[in-house]
C-alpha positions, 0 to 999 in steps of 0.5 A: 500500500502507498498512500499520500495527502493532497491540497487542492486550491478552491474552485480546481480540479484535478484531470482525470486519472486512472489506476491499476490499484483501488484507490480510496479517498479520505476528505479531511478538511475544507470544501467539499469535493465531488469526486467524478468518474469519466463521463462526469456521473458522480461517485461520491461528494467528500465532505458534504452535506451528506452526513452518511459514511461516504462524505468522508471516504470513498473508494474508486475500483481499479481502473476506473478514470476519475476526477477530484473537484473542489466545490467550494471556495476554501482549498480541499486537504484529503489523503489518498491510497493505492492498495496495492501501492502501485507505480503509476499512483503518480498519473495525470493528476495536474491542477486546473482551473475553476470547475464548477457542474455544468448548470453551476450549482453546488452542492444542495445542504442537507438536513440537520444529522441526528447524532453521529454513531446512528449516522455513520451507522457505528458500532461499539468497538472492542477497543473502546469508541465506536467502528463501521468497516467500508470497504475490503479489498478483493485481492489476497495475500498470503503472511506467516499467520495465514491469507489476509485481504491486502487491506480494508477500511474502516470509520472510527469515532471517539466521543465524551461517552468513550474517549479512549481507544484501549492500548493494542498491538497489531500485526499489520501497518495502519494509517489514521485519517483525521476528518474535520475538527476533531482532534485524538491524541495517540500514545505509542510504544515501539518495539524497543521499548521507547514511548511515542506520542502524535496527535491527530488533527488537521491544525497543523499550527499546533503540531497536529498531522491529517496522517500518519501510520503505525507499523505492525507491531508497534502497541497504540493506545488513543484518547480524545483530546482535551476539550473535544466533543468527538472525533472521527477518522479512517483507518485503513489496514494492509493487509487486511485486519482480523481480530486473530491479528491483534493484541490487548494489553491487560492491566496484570500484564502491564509491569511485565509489557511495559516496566519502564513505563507502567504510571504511563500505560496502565490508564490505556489498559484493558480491566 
């Protein structure tokens, strides 16, 4: 898997473009985007009104030749990935000029959103917030524990009624999505040992980042940051999550995982 985030001026688009690997799209901030398939018939609007699972992730199947429309003012930040990762991730995606739907309108506002777990259609997760899975890809690989999906995606949300993800290790690479204002603050411990922290967000004035990945192997634990209502992100795993793949950090085996760093830990772990 291959993945990048982009920032498209307000009123631009990109020329159509087309790959050999899914493409799966994350809106993170700032105008809503249309995102067109040749022939200008519409996949999906990023960021919209629409406050269903696809206004802020979509995925365009291989070879499918598609554009990314700004439909706003403000510029549009989203990231991008190629599962499998392929070479040619880096087609004809040149910017250019305003682009707006043949009758000139815009995209029509929705009504109000009920509260967002019934309107992403969530579930509670085991490790704390709430999940829906998207997307899957159909193509296989074979790993030392058995054939995997090269990747699937999937919505995650904290909130004030469960603002922690549980500390966990994974066996496969994950990248995290941040969707609009919502912030998340990670801790992360690697395999040496050492403790990392990175906060997920799209202010980058503060340090915060729209993207970032955690390798397999790594233990991660999230939290909602201080004075945040919720926040929402993708993720997108490669290859392909099962539960069979993860492990959750019990509050008795806290000293034994983690003796350096076991006042730090212990407040992510699992009762």
């Amino acid at each position: 898997m291959r993945w990048r985030t982009r920032l498209l001026p307000g009123g631009a688009a990109l020329r159509y473009r087309a790959s050999t690997a899914d493409t799966v799209l994350y809106w993170h901030h700032g105008s809503p985007a249309r995102v067109m398939s040749d022939g200008h018939r519409p996949l999906a609007v990023l960021g919209g009104a629409d406050e269903g699972w696809n206004s802020r992730q979509c995925t365009v199947p291989a070879g499918v030749r598609h554009t990314v429309v700004s439909d706003g003012d403000d510029p549009v930040l989203w990231s991008e990935a190629s599962v499998p990762g392929r070479p040619d991730w880096a087609f004809d995606d040149e910017v250019v000029g305003p682009s707006r739907p043949a009758d000139g309108t815009r995209s029509e506002p929705g009504t109000p959103r009920p509260p967002t777990v019934e309107a992403f259609d969530l579930t509670e997760h085991i490790e704390g917030g709430y999940f829906r899975q998207l997307w899957e890809s159909g193509q296989t690989l074979r790993t030392s524990r058995g054939e995997r999906t090269l990747a699937n995606t999937i919505l995650y949300l904290l909130d004030r009624r469960s603002p922690v993800g549980r500390l966990h290790l994974n066996l496969s690479d994950i990248t995290h999505f941040a969707h609009g204002s919502g912030v998340v603050d990670y801790l992360l411990v690697a395999p040496d040992g050492s403790v990392h922290q990175q906060q997920l967000g799209v202010d980058v004035t503060r340090g915060q980042v729209p993207a970032f990945t955690v390798r397999g192997g790594w233990w991660k634990a999230s939290r909602l940051a201080e004075g945040q209502e919720e926040a929402l992100i993708s993720e997108i795993a490669a290859p392909g999550f099962v539960f069979e793949d993860q492990r959750l950090a019990r509050v008795s085996e806290v000293p034994e995982l983690f003796p350096d760093h076991v006042d730090r830990v212990l407040p992510y772990a699992f009762g």
